[in-house]
N, C-alpha and C positions, 0 to 999 in steps of 0.2 A: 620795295626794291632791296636788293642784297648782293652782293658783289658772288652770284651762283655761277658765272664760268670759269670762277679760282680754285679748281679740283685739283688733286694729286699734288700736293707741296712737297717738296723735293726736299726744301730747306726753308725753316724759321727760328726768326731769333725775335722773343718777347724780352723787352726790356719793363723795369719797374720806372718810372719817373718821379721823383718827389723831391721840393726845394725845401731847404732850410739857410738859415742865417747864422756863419759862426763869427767869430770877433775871436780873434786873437790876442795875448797880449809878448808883444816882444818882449818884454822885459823878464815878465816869471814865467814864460812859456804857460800859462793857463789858456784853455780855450772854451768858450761860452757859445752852447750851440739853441737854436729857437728855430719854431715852427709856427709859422702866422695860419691857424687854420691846421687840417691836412691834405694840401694839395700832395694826389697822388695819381697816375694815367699809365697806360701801359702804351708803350709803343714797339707795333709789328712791324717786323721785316719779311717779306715772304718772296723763295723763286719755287716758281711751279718747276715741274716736270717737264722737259722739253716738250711741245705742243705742236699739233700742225698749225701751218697760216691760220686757218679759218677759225679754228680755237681761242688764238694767239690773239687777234684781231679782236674775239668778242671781249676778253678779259680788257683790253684797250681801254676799247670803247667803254664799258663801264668804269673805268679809272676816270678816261676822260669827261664823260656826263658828272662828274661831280665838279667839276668847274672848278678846279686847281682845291684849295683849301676852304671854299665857299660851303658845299653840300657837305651831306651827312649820309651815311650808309649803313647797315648791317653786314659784320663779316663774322660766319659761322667758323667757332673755336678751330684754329687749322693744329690743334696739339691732341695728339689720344689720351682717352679718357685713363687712370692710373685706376682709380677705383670701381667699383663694382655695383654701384646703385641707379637705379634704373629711375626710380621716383620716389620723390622723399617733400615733404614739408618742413615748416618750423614747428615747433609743440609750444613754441609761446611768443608771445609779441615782441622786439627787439627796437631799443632806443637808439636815434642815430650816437653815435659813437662807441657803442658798443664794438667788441670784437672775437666773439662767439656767442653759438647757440643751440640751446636743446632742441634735438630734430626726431621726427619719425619718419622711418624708415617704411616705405610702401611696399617695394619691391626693388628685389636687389640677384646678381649672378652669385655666383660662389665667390668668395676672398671678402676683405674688408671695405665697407660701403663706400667710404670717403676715404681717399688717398690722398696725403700730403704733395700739392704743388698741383692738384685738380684747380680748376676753375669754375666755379658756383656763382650764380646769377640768381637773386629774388625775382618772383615773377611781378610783372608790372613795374622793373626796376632796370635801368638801364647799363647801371653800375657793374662791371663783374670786378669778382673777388678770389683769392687763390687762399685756399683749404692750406694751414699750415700745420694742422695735427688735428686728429680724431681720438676720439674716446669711445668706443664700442661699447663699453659697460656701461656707462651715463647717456651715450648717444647724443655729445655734445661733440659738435664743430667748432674749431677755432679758424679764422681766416683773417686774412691781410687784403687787402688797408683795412682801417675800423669804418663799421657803418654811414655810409653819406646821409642818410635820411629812415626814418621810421619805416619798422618791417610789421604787418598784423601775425596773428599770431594766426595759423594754418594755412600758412601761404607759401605755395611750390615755392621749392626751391631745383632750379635747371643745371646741370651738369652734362661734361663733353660736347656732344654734338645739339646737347639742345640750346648753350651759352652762345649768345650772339653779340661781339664787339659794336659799339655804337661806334664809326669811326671818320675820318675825315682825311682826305689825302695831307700829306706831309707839306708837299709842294705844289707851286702855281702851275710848274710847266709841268707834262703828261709829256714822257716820251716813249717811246717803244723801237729795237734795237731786229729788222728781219734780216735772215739771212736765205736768199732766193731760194726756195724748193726746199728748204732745211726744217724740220723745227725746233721750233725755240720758245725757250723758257722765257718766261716775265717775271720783271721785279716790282715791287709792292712796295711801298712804306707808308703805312696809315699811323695817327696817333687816337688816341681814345678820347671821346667829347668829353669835357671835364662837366659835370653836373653843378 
């Protein structure tokens, strides 16, 4: 299942989410900041492209089968891809918390493979990650957040349209807004299943 009647995004806004703990001190103004973990989730916002009824209605309907914030869904990267690499692996094994890695390059368009603020997804990983600088000479990726869990070493790594959000609706209530005979746009807000 995949949320596939969400085409033509008109508008999206990916937020970063990640908690920390700061402490204050009134007195000498210092401030002491802590991270239990690294809890980090992206959360989309999407309006399609005005849509007819029947279009309208199926994106709906798959918002609502996930039963307010109950279910879990796949939603295909609604952002274009910045960089130019078609298929690429890791060229060596990666430890969770790491936060870059040496990749090989399969096949790629003209321009640079990986572009900073792409979205990169290990295969068999649910996790996606956003590309925050490339090295073409070393053929090393850096990305954001650090590793959730162990990556083998010659294992795809998925960009643009092949990254798919694991995600869950925002809220309990599913509504949808028709205006007779008109089409209309729907609004989205999923957050990403934290792993």
């Amino acid at each position: 299942m995949g949320l596939t009647a969400l085409t033509q995004i008109a508008k999206a806004k990916i937020s970063s989410e990640t908690k920390s703990l700061v402490t204050k001190n009134k007195y000498s103004f210092a401030r002491q900041v802590r991270q239990l973990g690294q809890p980090q989730r992206w959360r989309i916002k999407l309006t399609s492209a005005a849509m007819p009824y029947q279009q309208a209605m199926a994106v709906y309907a798959e918002i609502a089968s996930l039963d307010g914030v109950f279910e879990k869904t796949f939603l295909p990267n609604p952002l274009p891809q910045i960089g130019s690499v078609v298929s690429a692996f890791t060229a060596q094994s990666l430890q969770q918390g790491e936060s870059s890695v040496r990749v090989g390059v399969s096949a790629k368009a003209d321009g640079v493979a990986f572009g900073a603020g792409d979205f990169i997804q290990f295969a068999n990983h649910h996790k996606v990650y956003q590309v925050t600088g490339y090295n073409s000479d070393a053929e090393i990726i850096h990305f954001y957040p650090r590793l959730k869990s162990n990556v083998a070493g010659n294992t795809a790594i998925h960009c643009g349209e092949q990254v798919n959000f694991l995600v869950y609706s925002d809220d309990d209530d599913t509504e949808i807004s028709i205006s007779a005979g008109r089409p209309v746009p729907v609004n989205v807000e999923l957050v990403e299943v934290m792993q």
